[in-house]
N, C-alpha and C positions, 0 to 999 in steps of 0.2 A: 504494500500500500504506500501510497509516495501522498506527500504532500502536497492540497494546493496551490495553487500560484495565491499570493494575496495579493487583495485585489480594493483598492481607496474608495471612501465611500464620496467620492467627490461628483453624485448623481445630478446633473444640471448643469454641468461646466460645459460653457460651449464649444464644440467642437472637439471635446473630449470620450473621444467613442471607447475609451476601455476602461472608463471610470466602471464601476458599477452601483446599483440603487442600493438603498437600504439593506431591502432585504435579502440580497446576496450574501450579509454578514451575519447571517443566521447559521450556526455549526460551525463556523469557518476556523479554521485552526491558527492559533496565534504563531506566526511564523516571520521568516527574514521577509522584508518587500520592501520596496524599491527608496532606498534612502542610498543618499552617496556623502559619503564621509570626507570633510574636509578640513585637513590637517592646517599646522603652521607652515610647510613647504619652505619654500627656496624661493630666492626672489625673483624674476623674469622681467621686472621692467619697474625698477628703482629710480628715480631721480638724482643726479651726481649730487652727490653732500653740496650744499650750499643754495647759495638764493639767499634776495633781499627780500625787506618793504615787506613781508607778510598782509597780506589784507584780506579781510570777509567780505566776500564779495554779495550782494540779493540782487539773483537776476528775477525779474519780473512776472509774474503770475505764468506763463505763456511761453515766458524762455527757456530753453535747454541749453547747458552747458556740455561740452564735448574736450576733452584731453586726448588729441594723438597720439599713439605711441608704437615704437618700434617692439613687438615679442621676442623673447627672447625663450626658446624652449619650444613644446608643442601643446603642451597644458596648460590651465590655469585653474585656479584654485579659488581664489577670493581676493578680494579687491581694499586697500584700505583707505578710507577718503577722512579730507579735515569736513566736517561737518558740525555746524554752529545750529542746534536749533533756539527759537527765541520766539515767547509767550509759551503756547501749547505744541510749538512748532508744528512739523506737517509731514505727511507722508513724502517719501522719495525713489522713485525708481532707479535703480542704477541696470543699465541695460548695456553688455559687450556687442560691438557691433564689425564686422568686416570694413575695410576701404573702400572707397571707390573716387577714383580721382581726388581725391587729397579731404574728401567728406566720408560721414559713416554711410552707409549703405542701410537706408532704414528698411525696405520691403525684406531682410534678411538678417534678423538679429540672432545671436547665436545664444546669449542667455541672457538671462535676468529675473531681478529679485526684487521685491517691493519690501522695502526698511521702512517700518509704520511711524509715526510720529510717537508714540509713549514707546517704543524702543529704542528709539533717539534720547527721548527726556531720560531715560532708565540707564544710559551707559556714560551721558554725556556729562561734563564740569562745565558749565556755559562760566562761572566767574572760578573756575580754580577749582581742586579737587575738593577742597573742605566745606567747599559746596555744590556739591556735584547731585549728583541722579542717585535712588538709592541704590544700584550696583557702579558708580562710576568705578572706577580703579587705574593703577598707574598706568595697566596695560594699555587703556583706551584713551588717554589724556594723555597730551601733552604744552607743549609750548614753543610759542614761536617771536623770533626779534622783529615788531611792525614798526615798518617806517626806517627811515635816515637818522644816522645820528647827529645831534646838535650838538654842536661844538662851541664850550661857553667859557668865557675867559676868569681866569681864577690866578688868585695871588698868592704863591705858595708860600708856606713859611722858610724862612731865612734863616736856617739853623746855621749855617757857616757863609763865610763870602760868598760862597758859591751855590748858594740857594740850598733848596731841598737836599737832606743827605742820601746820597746811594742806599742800597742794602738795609735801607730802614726796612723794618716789617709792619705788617698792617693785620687788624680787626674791624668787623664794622659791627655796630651794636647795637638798635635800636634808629635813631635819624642820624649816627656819631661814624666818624671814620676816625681811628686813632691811629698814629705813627709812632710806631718806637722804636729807638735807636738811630742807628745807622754810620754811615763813614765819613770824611770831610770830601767834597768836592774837588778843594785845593791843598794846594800846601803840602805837608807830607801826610799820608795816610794812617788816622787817628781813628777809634772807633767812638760813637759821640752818645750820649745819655739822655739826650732829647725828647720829650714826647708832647705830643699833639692831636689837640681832640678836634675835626671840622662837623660842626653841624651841616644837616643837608634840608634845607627851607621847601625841597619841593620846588616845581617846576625848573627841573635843570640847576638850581641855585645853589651854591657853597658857602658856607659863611667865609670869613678869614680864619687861619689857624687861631688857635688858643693854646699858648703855652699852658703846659702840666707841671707836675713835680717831677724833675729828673730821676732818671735812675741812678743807683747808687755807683754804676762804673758804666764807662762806654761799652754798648754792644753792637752786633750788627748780628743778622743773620737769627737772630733769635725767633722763639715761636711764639704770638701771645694771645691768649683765649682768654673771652670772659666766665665765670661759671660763679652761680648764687652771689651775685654783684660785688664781683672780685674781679678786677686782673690779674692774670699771673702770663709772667712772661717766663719761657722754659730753654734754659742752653742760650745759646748763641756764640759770638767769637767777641775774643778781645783781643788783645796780643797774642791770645793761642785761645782753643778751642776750649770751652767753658760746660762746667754740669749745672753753675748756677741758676738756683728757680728766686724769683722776686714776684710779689705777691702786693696788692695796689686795693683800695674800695674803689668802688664805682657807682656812678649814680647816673643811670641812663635817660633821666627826666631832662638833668642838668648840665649831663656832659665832663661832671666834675670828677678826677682824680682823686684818691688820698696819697698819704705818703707811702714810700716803698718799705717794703721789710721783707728781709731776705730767710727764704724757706729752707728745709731739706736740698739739699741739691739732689741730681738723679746719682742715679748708679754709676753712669759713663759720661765724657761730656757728648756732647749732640750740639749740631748748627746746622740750618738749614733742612730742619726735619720740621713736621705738620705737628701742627696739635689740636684739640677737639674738645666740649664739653656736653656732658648730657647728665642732667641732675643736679646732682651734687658732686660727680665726677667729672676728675681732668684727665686727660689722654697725652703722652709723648707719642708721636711716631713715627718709624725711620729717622732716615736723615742721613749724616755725614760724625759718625762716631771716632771718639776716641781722636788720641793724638795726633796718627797719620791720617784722622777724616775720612774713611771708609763708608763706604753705603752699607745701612744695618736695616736687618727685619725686625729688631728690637721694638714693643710695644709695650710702655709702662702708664701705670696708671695709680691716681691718689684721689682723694677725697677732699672738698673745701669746705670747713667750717669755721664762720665767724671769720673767716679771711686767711684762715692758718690753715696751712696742708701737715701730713702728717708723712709715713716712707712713703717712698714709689715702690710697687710690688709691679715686677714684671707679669703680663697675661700673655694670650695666643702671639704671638710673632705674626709676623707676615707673611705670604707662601713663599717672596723672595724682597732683596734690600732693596731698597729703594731708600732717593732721597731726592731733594725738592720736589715731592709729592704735595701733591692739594689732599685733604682729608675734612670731613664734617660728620657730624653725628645728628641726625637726623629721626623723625619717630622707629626709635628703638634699636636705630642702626646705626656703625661706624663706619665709613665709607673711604675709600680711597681711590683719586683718580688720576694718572697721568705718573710722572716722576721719572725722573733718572736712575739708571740702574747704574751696578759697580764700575761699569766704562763709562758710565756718563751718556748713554743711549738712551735720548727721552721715548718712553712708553705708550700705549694708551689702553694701557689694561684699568680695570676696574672692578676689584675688589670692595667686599661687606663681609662683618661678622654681627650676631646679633649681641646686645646691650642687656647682659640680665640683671636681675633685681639690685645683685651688689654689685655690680659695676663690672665684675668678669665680662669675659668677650668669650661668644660662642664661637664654632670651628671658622677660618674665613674660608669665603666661595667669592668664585670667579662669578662676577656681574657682568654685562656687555662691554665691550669696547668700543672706545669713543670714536668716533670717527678719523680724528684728527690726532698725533700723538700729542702729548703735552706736557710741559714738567713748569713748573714754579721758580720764574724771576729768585722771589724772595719768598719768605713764610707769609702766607696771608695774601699773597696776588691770585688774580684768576679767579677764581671759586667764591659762591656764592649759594643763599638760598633765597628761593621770590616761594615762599609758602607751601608746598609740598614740591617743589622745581628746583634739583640743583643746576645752577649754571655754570659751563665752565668757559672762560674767556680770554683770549691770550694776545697777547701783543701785536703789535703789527700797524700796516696801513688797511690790511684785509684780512681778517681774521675770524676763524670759526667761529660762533655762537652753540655749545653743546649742550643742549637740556637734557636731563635724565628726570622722570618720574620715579617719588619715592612716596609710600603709603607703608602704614603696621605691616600691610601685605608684604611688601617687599619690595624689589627694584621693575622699572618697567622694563620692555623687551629689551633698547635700543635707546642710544643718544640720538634725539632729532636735533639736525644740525641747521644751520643758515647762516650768515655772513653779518659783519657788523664791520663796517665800511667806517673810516674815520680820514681826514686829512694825512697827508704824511707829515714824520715826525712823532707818531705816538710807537713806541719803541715796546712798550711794558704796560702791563694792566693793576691797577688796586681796583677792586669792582665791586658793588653791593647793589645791592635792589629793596628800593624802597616802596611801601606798602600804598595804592590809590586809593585803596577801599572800593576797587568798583571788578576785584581782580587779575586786574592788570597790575603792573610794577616798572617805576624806573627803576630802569636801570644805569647803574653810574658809574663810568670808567676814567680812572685820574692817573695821568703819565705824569711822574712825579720830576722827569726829565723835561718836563714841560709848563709853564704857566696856564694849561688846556685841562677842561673836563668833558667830558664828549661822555652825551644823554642820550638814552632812547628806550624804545616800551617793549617788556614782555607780555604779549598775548594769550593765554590760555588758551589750546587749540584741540578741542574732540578727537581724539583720529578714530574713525570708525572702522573695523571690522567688517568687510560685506560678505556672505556666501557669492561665487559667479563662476561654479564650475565648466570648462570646456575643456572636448580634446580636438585633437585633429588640428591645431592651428599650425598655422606654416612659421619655421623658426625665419626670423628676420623682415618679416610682413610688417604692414600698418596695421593697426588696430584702434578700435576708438572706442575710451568710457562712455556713456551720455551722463548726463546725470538729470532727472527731469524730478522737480519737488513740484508734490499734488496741491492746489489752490485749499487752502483750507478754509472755516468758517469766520474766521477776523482776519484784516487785512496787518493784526498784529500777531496772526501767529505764523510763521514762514521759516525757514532753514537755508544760513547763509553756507559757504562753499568757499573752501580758503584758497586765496592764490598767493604766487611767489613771484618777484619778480628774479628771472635767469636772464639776466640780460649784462650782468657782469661773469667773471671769469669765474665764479665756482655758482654753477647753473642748476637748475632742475632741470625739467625736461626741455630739450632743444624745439620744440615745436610748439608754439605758442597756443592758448587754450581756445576755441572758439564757438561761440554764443550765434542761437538761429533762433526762431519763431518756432513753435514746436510743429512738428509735422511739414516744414516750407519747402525743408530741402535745400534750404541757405544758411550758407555758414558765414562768419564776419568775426575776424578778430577783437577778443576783447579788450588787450591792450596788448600792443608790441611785447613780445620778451617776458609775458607773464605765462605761468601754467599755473595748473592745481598739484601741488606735490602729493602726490596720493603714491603710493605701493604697491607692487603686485606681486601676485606670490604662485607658484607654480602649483600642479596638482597630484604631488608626489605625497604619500604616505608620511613625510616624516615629522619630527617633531609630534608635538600633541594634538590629540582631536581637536577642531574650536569651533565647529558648526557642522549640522546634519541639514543637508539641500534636499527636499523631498520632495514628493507628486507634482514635476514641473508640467504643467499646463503642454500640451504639443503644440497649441495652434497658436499661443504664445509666449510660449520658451518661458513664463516666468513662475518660479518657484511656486506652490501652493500652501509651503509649512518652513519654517526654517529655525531651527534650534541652536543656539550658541553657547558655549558655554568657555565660563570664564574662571581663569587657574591665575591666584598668584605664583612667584618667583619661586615658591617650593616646593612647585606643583601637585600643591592644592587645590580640588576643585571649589570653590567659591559660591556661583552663582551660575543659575540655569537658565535662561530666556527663550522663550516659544510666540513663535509671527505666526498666526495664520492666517493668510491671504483666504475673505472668503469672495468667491467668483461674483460678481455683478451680472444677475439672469438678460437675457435675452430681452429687449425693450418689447420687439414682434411677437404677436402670438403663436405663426407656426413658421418658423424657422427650415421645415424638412419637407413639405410637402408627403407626408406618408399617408393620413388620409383624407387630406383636403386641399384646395388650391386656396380658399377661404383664411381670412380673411385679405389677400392679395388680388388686386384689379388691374388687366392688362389695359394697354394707350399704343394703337397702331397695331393692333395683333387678337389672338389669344391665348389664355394662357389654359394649359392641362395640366393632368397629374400624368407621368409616362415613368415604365419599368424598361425601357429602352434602352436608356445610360444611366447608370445608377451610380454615385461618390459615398466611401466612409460608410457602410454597411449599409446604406438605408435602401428600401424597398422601393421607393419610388422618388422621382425630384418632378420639378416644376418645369414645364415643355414652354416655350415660348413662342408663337409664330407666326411672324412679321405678314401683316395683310398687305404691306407694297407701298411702296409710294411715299411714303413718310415715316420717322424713325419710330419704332417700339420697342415701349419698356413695362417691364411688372414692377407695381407699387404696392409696399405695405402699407397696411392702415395707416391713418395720423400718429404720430406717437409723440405725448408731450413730451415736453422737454424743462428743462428749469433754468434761471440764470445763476449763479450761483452766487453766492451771499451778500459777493463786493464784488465791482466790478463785471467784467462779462470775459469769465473765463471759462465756461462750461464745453468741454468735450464730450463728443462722443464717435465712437468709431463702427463702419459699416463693413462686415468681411462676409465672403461665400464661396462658394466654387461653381466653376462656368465652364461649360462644355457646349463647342461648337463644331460640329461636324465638319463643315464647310470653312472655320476659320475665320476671325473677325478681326481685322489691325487696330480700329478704332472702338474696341470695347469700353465701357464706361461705368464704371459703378458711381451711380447719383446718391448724394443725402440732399433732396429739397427738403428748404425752411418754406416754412409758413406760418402768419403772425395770429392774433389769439382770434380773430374772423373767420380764420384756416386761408385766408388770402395768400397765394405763392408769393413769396418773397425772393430766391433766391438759390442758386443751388453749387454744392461741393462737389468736384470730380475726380477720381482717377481713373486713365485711363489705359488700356492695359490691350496688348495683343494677344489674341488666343489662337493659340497653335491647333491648326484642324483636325480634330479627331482624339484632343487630349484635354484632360480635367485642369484646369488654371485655377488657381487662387488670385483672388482681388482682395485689397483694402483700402479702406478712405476713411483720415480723420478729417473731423470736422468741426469747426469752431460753431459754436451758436452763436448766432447774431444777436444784436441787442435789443430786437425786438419780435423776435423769432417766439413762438410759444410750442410749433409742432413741426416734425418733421416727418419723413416717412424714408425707405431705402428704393431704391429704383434701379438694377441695373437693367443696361442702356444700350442698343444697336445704334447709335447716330445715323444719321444720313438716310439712304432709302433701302435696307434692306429686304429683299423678294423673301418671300414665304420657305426659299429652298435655304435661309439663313437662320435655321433654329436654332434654337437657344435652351440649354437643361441649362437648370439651376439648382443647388442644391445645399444644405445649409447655411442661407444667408439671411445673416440679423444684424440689428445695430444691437448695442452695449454702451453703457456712460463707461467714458476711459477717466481714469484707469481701467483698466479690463477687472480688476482684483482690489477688493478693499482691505488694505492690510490692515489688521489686530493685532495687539498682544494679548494672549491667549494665556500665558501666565507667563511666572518671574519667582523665583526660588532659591533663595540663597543656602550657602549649606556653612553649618557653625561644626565647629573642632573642638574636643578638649583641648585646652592650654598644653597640659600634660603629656598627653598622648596624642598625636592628631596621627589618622589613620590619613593613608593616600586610595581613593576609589580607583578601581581596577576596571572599571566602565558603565556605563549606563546605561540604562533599560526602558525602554517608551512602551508602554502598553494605551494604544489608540481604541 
């Protein structure tokens, strides 16, 4: 006895002839059916790290946006786009479509998937993750640098003739950028005890330095973190490389210093090593150890209470030494990113261990790698936090911008990169990002070689996850996203679409993104040199499950159920998310002609039912047979129509299949409008040749006019054809497009013991 096929109760779907009804699912055995599993893959058509200017782009009720791109491979898998919903947001098609002359090829879409608006709202951080969707997570959020950096003039402090000292180190703490230490500019080379607090006023603005209390000896190269409103600055060099720790109050309201007192020194001396605080705990780590200054994987840690540290007790080390490493500590995490290793080869590994109750550090694991490698000027350059977003930021005239998403969850997949473009002459970065309250953040970069502060905004940027499985694609082909968001019921709820400007030397996609009229078949660049950075990812097995594509629609490629599911970094499953697209019935009442020609009325002809040519199983189509002389077409009843809420963006689409014996070049499938009198108004065409003697597919979108109340579908012989140019018809109906109203259907997160957290070994859908 063999199992049956199972078989979707997707009964009503049009042009869905192997759904079956209800009652077929009586006895039926719960068995495998047709779901295809789509992994995290391999990437196939990645944008080069970089791009400017970030912007959310809202194309207009009606518009579709389209990303060219070259495949790489012959599969694909899933698609990942920046998508910004805002209010209720709205439904969005993302549909894969073939080339054709340097456009997508609409009459031929190979997949697609309708992403509902409450699964938008459900994954996405419209102002930053700590207010996000209730599954957002780091996986699906990230950040992007919008705009040019403004370049604002600033009066550094004068700690020597020669302005600003080298090798000073930096903290930022609240609105405050502190400078400690550093070396003379001039003269013979002295290390200097200097410290300075710059307030940051918001929009771009610095205050002047504010002298501090010096420190008790010149240093340079040292590491210094705030923790429980303490400075402590850790190691650094003087005349030779130092273990000394010094210990400061702080008052982050006012920016004010206390006096220094000097703590425990460490175990070895360190210069030029990271340091970190989370709690009540301070961090040493790496750096340049000992006498001969060696890269160490050395990580030691103390306690700060009431301003007095107590030993450093060494914890986990490092996997390997590093030194001018960036490092921060973050919810519940120690992180390290970039640094030099023992020849001085800057890195772009990135490493986390987690942060337990007493300050121990769990085993470290390798986190993504940055795109870019990177090591640290000095302690405290580079690296930053904008609110669950580390940034990592590095010198230059063109220099990467690297976000990393960080959540309790863990690290996100990938540093999202982009460019941060400054004047030449900015050599070196101190950088910190300050809080708008609207979740965005300046960000604020100061070359201390320079009297310049050069300002610009981090964005909170969605990136979404799409199901868009295909195979068969040809390696090195065009291809093209569309991305079409469904009008929804406020002209306040809609979903913007992030672009990038690639128009300088570290680019996204080489093919600019381009915006048409939905259905026109015209395309028009949106702006020169901009694309949408979105990801593609192939349709190989590997990596983790992260969506189930299921019952896709045949007569229009798109999805009818689609499952995601979401792991943080310990791959843990998390949360569960289920779209089901339900199909939008047929507007006509007899779409097949099986046994009636009713309620359909022929114009130049007549119309039968005939078993002569029959399409898609059915028993009979609709005969057509041109009386001579002038054109004939069969019409469905009136069918109301609606405008939709705002504006007059109502779609709807007319498809069937047409069989001409004789062969027709100017075939025509009509949707006439007609106003609420039933007065004809107007009518939509495509028109299509038909090959003689074989079954053609037509479709026609069509916009309602604005004063339109009813339409009906018509297809159409133009001109005069003779009685010997008949005409079967056979499953043709209009539908309001979307073809599919997408849902969420549920949302399921899944909790751990703290203690034990178990990993699931897979999941199980019972429909």
């Amino acid at each position: 006895m063999t199992t049956p096929t199972w078989s979707a109760p997707v009964n009503g779907m049009p042009g869905n002839l192997g759904a079956s009804s209800a009652s077929a699912h009586l006895n039926q055995f719960l068995g495998a059916h047709g779901v295809t599993p789509v992994y995290t893959g391999a990437g196939v058509a990645t944008p080069v790290h970089g791009g400017q200017n970030f912007q959310w782009h809202t194309p207009a009720g009606n518009v579709d946006i389209d990303q060219p791109l070259t495949m790489s491979g012959t599969t694909l898998g899933r698609v990942v786009l920046p998508l910004l919903p805002a209010g209720n947001g709205a439904d969005v098609l993302v549909t894969l479509y073939p080339d054709s002359a340097g456009s997508p090829n609409l009459s031929s879409p190979i997949a697609a998937t309708k992403v509902s608006a409450a699964y938008l709202n459900q994954v996405a951080a419209q102002e930053g993750l700590p207010n996000g969707g209730p599954v957002a997570t780091e996986a699906n959020n990230n950040g992007f640098i919008t705009g040019s950096a403004t370049v604002v003039p600033w009066t550094e402090p004068a700690s020597d003739s020669g302005g600003f000292s080298t090798f000073a180190s930096f903290l930022v703490n609240g609105n405050f950028i502190i400078s400690v230490g550093g070396r003379t500019q001039t003269g013979s080379a002295a290390s200097l005890p200097y410290v300075f607090s710059t307030f940051y006023a918001g929009g771009g603005m610095l205050s002047q330095p504010v002298p501090q209390p010096a420190l008790p000896q010149g240093l340079e190269l040292a590491a210094p973190v705030v923790c429980n409103d303490t400075i402590v600055t850790i190691g650094g060099y003087a005349t030779a490389p130092t273990a000394v720790v010094y210990t400061a109050s702080w008052n982050s309201g006012t920016g004010v210093i206390g006096a220094w007192s000097q703590q425990t020194s460490l175990p070895t001396q360190i210069n030029k090593g990271g340091a970190a605080s989370y709690g009540s705990y301070v961090y040493s780590v790496g750096g340049l150890a000992g006498a001969a200054q060696t890269a160490t994987s050395a990580v030691y840690m103390n306690s700060v209470n009431n301003g007095q540290l107590g030993n450093w007790t060494a914890v986990n080390p490092l996997p390997v030494a590093l030194s001018a490493l960036t490092c921060f500590a973050v919810n519940g995490w120690l992180i390290v990113a970039g640094g030099d290793t023992a020849s001085f080869s800057a890195v772009a590994t990135t490493y986390f261990a987690a942060i337990h109750a007493d300050g121990t550090l769990g085993t470290w694991q390798t986190g993504p790698n940055m795109p870019a490698v990177g090591d640290s000027y000095v302690p405290g350059f580079s690296l930053c936090l904008a609110g669950d977003l580390l940034l990592w930021i590095g010198g230059g005239t063109s220099e990467p911008v690297q976000v990393l998403a960080v959540t309790a969850n863990g690290l996100g997949p990938y540093w999202r990169q982009s460019d941060w473009v400054t004047p030449a002459g900015f050599t070196s970065f101190v950088v910190g990002a300050f809080d708008n309250g609207d979740g965005t953040y300046d960000v604020v970069a100061v070359d201390p070689s320079t009297p310049q502060v050069s300002v610009s905004k981090l964005t909170p940027a969605p990136m979404v996850s799409v199901p868009l499985p295909a195979t068969g694609l040809t390696n090195g082909a065009t291809y093209h996203v569309v991305v079409r968001t469904v009008p929804a019921t406020s002209a306040s709820d809609y979903v913007s679409i992030g672009l990038i400007d690639s128009s300088s030397a570290g680019s996204a996609y080489s093919v600019s993104a381009l915006q048409g009229n939905r259905w026109s078949g015209t395309w028009t660049t949106i702006t020169s040199g901009s694309s949408v950075p979105m990801q593609l990812y192939d349709g190989s097995a590997s990596g983790r499950l992260l969506h189930l594509w299921q019952d896709p629609d045949p007569l229009f490629s798109v999805a009818q159920s689609t499952g995601s599911l979401l792991y943080n970094n310990q791959g843990l499953l998390t949360a569960l998310l289920e779209t089901t697209g339900n199909p939008n019935p047929p507007l006509n009442a007899n779409p097949t002609f099986v046994t009636t020609t009713l309620p359909w009325t022929a114009t130049g002809g007549t119309l039968t039912r005939s078993s002569a040519q029959t399409h898609g199983g059915f028993s009979f189509s609709g005969l057509l047979t041109p009386a001579g002389g002038t054109q004939a077409f069969a019409s469905t009843e009136l069918l109301p129509v609606t405008q939709s809420p705002y504006g007059n963006s109502q779609w709807v689409m007319g498809t069937g299949w047409f069989y001409s014996p004789t062969g027709y070049s100017t075939f025509s499938l009509n949707i006439n409008w007609f106003d609420q009198g039933q007065n004809y108004l107007s009518t939509t065409f495509n028109t299509v040749a038909l090959t003689a003697a074989a079954w053609t597919q037509a479709t026609t979108y069509g916009q309602v006019p604005p004063t339109a109340a009813y339409c009906s579908l018509a297809p159409t012989e133009p001109g005069t054809p003779t009685s010997s140019n008949l005409l079967y018809i056979s499953d043709a109906f209009l539908v309001r497009t979307p073809e599919t109203a997408g849902t969420l259907s549920s949302a399921g997160t899944v909790n751990y013991s703290p203690t034990q957290p178990w990993v699931p070994v897979g999941t199980t859908q019972l429909l």
